[in-house]
Backbone as JSON, one array per atom type, in Angstrom:
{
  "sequence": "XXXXXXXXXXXXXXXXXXXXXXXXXXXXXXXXXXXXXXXXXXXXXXXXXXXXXXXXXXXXXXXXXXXXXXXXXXXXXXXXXXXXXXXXXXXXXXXXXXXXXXXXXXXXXXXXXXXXXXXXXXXXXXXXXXXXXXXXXXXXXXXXXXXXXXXXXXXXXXXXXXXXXXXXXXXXXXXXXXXXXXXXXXXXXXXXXXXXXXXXXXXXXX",
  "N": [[122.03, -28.41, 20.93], [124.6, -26.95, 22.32], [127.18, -26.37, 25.04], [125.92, -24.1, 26.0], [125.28, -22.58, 22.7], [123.25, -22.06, 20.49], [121.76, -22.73, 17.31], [121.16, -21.04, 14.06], [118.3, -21.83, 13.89], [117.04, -22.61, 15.58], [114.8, -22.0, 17.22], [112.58, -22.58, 15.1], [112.97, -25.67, 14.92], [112.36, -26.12, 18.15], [109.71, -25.24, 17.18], [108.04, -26.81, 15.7], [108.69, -29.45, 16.78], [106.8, -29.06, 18.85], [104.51, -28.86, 17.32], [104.6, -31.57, 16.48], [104.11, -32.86, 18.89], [101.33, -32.06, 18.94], [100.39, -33.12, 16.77], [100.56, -36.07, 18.12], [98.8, -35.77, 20.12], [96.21, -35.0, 19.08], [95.34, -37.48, 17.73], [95.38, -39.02, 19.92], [97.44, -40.7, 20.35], [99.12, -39.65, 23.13], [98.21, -37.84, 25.7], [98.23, -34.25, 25.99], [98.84, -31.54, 28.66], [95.89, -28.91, 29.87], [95.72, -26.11, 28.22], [97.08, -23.23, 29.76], [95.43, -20.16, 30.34], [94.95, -17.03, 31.01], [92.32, -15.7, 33.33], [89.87, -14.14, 31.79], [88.19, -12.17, 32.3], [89.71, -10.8, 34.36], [91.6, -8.43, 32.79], [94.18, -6.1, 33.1], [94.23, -2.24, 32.76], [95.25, 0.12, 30.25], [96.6, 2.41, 29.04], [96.06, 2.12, 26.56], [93.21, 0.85, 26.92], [90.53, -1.6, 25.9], [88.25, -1.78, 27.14], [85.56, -1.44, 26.69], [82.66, -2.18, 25.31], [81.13, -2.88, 22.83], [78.82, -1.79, 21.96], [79.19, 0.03, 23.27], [80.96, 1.31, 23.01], [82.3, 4.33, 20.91], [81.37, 5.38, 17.78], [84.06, 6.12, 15.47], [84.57, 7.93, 12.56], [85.59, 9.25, 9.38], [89.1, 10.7, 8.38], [92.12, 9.0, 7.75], [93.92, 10.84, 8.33], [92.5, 11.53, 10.69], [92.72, 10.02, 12.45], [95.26, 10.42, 14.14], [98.57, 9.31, 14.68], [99.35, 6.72, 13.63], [99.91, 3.02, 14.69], [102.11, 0.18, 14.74], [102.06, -2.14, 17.15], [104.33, -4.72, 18.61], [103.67, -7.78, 20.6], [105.69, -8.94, 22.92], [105.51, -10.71, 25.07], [103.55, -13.57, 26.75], [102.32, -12.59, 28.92], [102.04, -10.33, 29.61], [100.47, -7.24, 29.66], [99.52, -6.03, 26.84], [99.28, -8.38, 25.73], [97.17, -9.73, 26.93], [95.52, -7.52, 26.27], [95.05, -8.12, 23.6], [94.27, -10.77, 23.19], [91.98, -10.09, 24.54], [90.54, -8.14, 22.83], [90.64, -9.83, 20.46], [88.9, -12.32, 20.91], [86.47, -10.74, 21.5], [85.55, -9.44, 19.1], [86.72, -10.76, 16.95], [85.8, -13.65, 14.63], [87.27, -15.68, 14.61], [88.09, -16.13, 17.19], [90.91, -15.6, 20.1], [92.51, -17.68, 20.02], [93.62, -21.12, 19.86], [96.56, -20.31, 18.33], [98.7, -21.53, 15.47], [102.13, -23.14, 15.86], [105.12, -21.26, 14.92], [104.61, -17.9, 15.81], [103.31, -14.54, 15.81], [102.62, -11.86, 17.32], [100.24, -8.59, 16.75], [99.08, -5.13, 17.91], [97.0, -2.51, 16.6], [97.74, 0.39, 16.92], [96.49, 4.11, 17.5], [97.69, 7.26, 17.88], [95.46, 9.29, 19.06], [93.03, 7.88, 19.56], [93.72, 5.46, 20.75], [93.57, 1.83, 20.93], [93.39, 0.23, 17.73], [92.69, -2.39, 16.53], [94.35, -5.35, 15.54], [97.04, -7.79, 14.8], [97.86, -11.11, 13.68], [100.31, -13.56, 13.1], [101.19, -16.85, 12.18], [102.55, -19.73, 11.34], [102.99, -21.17, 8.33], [100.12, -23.19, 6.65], [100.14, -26.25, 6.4], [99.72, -27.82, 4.01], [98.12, -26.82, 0.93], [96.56, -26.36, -1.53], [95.8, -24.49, -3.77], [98.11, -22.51, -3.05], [100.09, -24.02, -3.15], [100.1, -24.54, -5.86], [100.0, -22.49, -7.03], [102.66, -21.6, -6.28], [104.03, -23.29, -7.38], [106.06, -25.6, -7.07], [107.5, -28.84, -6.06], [106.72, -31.52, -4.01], [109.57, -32.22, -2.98], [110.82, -29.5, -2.78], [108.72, -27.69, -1.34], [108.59, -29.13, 1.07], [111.14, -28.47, 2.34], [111.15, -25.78, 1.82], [109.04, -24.32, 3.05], [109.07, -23.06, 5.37], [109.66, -20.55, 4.53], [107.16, -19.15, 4.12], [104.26, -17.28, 5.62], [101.48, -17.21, 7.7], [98.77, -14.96, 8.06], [97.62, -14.88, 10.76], [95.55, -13.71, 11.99], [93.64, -10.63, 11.73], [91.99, -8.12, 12.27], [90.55, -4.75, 12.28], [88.68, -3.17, 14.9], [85.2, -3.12, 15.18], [83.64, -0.46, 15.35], [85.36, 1.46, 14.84], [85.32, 2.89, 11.96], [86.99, 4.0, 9.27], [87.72, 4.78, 6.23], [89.64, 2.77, 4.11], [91.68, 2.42, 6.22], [92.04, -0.83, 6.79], [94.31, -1.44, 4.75], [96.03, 0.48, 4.75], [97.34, -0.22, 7.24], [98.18, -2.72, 6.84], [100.17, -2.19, 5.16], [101.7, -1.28, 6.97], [102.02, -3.61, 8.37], [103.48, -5.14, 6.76], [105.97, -4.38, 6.17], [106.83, -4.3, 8.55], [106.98, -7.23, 9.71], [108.94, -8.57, 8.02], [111.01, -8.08, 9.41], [110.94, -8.65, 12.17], [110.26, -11.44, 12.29], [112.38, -12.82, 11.27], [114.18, -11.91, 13.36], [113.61, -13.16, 15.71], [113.14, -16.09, 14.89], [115.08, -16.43, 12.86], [114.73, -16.39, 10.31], [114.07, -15.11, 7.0], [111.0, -14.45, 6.23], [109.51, -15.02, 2.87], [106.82, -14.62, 1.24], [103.5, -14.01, 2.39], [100.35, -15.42, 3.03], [97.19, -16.09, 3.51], [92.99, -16.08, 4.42], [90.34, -15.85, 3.64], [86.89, -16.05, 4.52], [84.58, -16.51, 2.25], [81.82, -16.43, 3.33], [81.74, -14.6, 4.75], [83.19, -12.31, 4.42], [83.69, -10.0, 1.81], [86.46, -10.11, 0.04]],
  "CA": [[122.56, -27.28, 21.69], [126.32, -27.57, 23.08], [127.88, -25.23, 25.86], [124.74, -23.02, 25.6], [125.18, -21.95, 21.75], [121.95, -22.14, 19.63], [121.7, -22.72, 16.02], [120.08, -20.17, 14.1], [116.59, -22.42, 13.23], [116.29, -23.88, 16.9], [113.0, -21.65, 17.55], [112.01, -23.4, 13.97], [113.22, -26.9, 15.56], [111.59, -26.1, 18.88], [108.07, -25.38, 16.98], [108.17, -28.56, 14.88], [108.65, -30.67, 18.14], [105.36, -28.73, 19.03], [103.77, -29.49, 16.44], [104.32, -32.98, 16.28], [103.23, -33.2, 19.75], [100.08, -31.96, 18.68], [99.67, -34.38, 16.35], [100.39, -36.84, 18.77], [97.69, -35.6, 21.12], [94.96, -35.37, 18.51], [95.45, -39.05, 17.36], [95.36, -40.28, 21.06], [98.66, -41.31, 20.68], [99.52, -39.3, 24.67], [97.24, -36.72, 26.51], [99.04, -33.04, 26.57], [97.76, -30.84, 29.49], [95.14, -28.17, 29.2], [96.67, -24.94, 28.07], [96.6, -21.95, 30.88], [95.12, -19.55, 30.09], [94.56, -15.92, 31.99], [90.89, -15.52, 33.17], [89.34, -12.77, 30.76], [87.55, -10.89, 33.56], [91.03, -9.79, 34.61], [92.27, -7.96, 32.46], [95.14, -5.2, 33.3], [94.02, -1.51, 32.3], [96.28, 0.91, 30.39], [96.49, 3.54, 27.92], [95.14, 1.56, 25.43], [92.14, -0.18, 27.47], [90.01, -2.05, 25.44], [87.41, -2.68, 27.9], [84.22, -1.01, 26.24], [82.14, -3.14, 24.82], [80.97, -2.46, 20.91], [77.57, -1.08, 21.68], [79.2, 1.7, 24.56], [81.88, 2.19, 22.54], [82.29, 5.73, 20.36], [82.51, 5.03, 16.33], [85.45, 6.55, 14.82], [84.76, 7.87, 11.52], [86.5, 10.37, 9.16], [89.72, 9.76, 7.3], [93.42, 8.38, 8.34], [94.93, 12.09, 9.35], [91.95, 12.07, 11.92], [93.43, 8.81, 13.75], [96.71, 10.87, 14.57], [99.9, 8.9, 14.32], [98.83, 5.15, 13.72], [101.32, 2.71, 14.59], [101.6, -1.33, 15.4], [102.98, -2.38, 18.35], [104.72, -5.93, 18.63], [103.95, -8.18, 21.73], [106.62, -9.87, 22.85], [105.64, -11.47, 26.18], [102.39, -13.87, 26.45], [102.08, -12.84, 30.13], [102.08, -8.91, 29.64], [99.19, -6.07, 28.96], [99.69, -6.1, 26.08], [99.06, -9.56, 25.34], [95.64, -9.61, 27.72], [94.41, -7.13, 25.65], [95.07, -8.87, 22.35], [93.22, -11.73, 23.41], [90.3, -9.36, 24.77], [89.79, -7.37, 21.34], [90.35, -11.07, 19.67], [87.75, -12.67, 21.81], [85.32, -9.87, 21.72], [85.29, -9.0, 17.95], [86.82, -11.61, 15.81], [84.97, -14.59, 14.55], [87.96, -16.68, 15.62], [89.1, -15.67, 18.61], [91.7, -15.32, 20.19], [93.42, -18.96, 19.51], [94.95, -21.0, 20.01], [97.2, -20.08, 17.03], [99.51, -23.1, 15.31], [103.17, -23.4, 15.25], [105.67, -20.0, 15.31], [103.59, -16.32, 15.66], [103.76, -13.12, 16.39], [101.44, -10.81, 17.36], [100.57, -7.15, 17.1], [98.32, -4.44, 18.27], [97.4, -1.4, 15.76], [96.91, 1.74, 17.82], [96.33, 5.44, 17.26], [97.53, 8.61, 19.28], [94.08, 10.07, 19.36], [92.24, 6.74, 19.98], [94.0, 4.28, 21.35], [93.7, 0.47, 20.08], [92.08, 0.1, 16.4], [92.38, -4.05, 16.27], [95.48, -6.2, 16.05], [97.22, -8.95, 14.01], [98.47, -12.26, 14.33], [101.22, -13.9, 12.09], [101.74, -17.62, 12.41], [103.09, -20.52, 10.77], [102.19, -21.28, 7.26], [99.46, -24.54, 6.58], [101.13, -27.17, 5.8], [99.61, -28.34, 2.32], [97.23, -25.72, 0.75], [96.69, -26.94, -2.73], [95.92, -23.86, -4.66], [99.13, -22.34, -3.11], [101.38, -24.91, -3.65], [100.28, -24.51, -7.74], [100.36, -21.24, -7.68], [104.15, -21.53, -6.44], [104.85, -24.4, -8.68], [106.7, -26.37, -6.17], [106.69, -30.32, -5.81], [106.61, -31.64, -2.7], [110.66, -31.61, -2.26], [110.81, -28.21, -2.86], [107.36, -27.32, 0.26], [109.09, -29.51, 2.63], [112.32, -27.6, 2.3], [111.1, -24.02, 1.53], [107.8, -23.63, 3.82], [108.94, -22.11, 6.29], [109.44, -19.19, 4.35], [105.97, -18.72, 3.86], [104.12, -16.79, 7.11], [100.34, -17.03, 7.42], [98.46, -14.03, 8.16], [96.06, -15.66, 10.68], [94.55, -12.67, 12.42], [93.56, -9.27, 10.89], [91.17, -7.37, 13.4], [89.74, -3.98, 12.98], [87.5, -3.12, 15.9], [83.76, -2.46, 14.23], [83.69, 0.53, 15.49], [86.31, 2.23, 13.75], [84.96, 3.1, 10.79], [87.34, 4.74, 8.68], [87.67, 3.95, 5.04], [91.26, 2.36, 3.71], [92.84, 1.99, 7.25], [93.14, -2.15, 6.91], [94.91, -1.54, 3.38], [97.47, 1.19, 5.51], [97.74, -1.19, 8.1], [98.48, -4.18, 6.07], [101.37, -2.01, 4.66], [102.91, -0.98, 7.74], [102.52, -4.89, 8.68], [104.03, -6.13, 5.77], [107.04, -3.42, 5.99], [107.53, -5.05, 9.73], [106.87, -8.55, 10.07], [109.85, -10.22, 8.15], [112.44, -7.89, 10.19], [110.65, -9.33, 13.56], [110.29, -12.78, 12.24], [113.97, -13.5, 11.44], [114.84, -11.49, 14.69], [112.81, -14.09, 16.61], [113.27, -17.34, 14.27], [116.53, -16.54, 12.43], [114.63, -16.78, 9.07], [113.11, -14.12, 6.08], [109.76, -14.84, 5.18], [108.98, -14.55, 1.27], [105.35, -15.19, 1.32], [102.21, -13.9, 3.11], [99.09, -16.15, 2.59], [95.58, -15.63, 4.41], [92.31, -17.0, 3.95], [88.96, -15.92, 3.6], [85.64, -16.74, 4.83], [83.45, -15.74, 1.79], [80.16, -16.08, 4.11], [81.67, -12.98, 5.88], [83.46, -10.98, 3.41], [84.26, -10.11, -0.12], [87.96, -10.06, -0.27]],
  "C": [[123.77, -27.78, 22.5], [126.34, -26.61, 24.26], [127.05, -24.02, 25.53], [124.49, -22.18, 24.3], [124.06, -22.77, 21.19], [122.58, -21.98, 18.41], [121.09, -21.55, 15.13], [118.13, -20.53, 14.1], [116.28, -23.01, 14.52], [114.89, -23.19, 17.43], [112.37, -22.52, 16.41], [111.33, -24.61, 14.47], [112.34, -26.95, 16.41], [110.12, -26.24, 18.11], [107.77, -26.75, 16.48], [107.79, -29.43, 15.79], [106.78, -30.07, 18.66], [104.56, -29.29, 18.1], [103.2, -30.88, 16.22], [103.57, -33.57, 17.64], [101.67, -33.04, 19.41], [99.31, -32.97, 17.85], [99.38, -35.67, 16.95], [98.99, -36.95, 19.72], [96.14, -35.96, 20.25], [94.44, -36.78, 18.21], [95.38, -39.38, 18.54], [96.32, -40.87, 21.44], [99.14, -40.87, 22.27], [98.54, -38.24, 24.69], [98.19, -35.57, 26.75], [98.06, -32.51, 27.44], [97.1, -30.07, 28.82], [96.2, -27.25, 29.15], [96.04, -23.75, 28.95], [96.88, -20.86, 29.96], [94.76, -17.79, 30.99], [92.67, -15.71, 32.34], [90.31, -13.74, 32.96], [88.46, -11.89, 31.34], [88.41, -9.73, 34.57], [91.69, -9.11, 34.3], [93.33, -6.51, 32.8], [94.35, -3.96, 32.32], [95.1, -0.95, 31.74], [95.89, 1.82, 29.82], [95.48, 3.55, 26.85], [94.29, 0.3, 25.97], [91.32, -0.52, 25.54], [88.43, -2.52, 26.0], [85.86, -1.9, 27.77], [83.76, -2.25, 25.56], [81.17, -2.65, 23.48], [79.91, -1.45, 21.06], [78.03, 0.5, 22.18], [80.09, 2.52, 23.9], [81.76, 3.39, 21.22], [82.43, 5.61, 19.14], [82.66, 6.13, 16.22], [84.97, 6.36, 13.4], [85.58, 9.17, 11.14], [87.47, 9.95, 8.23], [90.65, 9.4, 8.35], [93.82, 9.35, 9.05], [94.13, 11.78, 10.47], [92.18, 11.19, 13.12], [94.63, 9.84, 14.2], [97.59, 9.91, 13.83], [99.13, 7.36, 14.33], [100.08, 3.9, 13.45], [100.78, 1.14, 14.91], [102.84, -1.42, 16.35], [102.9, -3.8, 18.57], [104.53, -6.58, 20.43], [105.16, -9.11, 21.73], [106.59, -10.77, 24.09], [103.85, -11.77, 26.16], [101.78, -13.38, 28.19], [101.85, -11.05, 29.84], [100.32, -8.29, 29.23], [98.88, -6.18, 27.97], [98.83, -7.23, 25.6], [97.38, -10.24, 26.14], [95.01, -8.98, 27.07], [94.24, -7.33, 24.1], [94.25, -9.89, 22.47], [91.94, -10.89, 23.78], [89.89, -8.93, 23.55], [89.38, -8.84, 20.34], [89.05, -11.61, 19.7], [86.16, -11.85, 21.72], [84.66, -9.44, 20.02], [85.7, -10.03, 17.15], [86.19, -12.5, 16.07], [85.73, -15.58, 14.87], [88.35, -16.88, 16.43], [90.38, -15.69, 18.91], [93.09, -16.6, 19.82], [92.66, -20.18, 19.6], [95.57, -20.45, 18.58], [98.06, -20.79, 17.12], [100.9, -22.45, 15.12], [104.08, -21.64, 15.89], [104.79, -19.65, 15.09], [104.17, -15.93, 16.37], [102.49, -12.4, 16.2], [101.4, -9.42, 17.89], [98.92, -6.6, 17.29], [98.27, -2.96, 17.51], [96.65, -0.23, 16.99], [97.29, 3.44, 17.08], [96.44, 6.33, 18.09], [96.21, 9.27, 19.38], [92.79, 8.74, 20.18], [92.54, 5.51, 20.32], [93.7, 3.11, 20.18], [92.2, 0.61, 19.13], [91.87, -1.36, 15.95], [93.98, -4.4, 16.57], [95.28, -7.08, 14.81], [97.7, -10.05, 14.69], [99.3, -12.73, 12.96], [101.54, -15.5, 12.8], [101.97, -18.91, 10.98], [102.08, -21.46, 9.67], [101.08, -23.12, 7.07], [99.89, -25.58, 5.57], [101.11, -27.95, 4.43], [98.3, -27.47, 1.83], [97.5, -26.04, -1.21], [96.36, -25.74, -4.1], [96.96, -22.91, -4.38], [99.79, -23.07, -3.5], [101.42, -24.65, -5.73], [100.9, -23.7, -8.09], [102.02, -20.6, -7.46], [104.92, -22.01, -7.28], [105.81, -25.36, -7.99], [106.46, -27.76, -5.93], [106.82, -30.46, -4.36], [108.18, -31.73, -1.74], [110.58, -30.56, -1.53], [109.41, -27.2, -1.02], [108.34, -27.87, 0.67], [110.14, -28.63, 2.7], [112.3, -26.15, 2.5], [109.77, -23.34, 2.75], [107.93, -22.83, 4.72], [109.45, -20.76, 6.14], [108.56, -18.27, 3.91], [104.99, -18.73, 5.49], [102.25, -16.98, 6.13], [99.61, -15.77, 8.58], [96.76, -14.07, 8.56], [94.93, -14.73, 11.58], [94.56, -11.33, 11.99], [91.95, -8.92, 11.66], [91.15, -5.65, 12.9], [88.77, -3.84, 13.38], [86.65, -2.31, 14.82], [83.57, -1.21, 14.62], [84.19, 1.57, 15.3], [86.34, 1.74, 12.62], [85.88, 4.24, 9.56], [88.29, 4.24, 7.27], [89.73, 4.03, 4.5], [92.39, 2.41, 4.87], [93.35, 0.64, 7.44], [93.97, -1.82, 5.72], [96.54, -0.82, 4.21], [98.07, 0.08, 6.94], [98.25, -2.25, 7.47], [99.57, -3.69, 5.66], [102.33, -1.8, 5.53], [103.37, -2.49, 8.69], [103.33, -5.38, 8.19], [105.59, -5.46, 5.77], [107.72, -3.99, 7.8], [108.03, -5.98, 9.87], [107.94, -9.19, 9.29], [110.9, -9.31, 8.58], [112.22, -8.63, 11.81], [111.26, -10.97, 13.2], [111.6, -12.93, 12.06], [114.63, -12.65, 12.65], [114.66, -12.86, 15.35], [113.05, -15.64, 15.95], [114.58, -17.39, 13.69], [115.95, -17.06, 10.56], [113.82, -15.54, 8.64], [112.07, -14.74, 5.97], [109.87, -14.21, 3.65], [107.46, -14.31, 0.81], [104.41, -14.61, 2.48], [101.14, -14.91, 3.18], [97.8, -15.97, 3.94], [94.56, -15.96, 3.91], [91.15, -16.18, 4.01], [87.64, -16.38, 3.68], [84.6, -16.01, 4.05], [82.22, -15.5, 2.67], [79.99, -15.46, 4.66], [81.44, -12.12, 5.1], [83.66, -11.29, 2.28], [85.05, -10.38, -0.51], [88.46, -11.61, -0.94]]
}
């Protein structure tokens, strides 16, 4: 960085340096601090509370028209509403919680004019050697080091159990996929080409 101009890949750059710290830390090589965190009893109310808890809360069945308008909404600050109640729905319903999550991300919140928040995603930075991707790209190991970071991983996918309404992740997944690489090269200065996501047969089918 010169006379305050940025490159386009220095969020890239920046994560990398993260990264490697991390590796440093795990190995023992230096001690990073703990990571602050907000305490999850605080959360900020809004529009779109979240603060029922599965059993109190109301299922939502029916079809898509009966959500209203169903939209995703991008956080962009880790300190905001927003971002408190992404970690609460995370925390409360997914089997991974809320993080940490590795490397660049982005994260969103799917909500509905009739019912407020229906889950949330997360988008971060692809795993770094994944051996039945790499085949199925055909790529040697030049080619990954060079190209990976135009492959995004697709590491949270949340609807709340309680909204029950059949083929809303499939519509959601499209109005993700129709977002996420105009954000990501806003925010990184790069297209993604690639999705990838993982499955825990011992949950689901997919």
């Amino acid at each position: 960085e010169h006379f305050g101009w940025r490159s386009p890949n220095w969020r890239l750059k920046e994560v990398s340096c993260r990264v490697a710290l991390l590796k440093l830390h795990r190995g023992g090589r230096l001690t990073l601090p703990k990571i602050k965190q907000p305490p999850f009893g605080k959360f900020l109310k809004s529009d779109y509370s979240s603060s029922l808890t599965e059993e109190e809360a109301t299922v939502v069945q029916g079809g898509l028209s009966d959500l209203g308008e169903i939209g995703i909404v991008r956080i962009r600050s880790a300190d905001s509403v927003l971002s408190r109640q992404w970690n609460e729905l995370m925390n409360r319903y997914h089997y991974l919680g809320a993080g940490p999550l590795c490397g660049a991300q982005m994260r969103y919140l799917l909500k509905s004019s009739r019912y407020g928040l229906l889950g949330g995603f997360a988008f971060s930075a692809a795993a770094w050697r994944v051996a039945a991707r790499d085949r199925w790209i055909g790529w040697d190991k030049t080619d990954q080091e060079k190209n990976l970071h135009y492959v995004i991983c697709n590491s949270r996918f949340l609807i709340c159990p309680y909204i029950q309404v059949p083929h809303l992740a499939s519509h959601a997944l499209s109005l993700m996929v129709k977002q996420i690489g105009k954000d990501w090269n806003e925010r990184y200065g790069v297209m993604p080409m690639l999705i990838e996501t993982y499955v825990d047969r011992s949950r689901f089918k997919g």
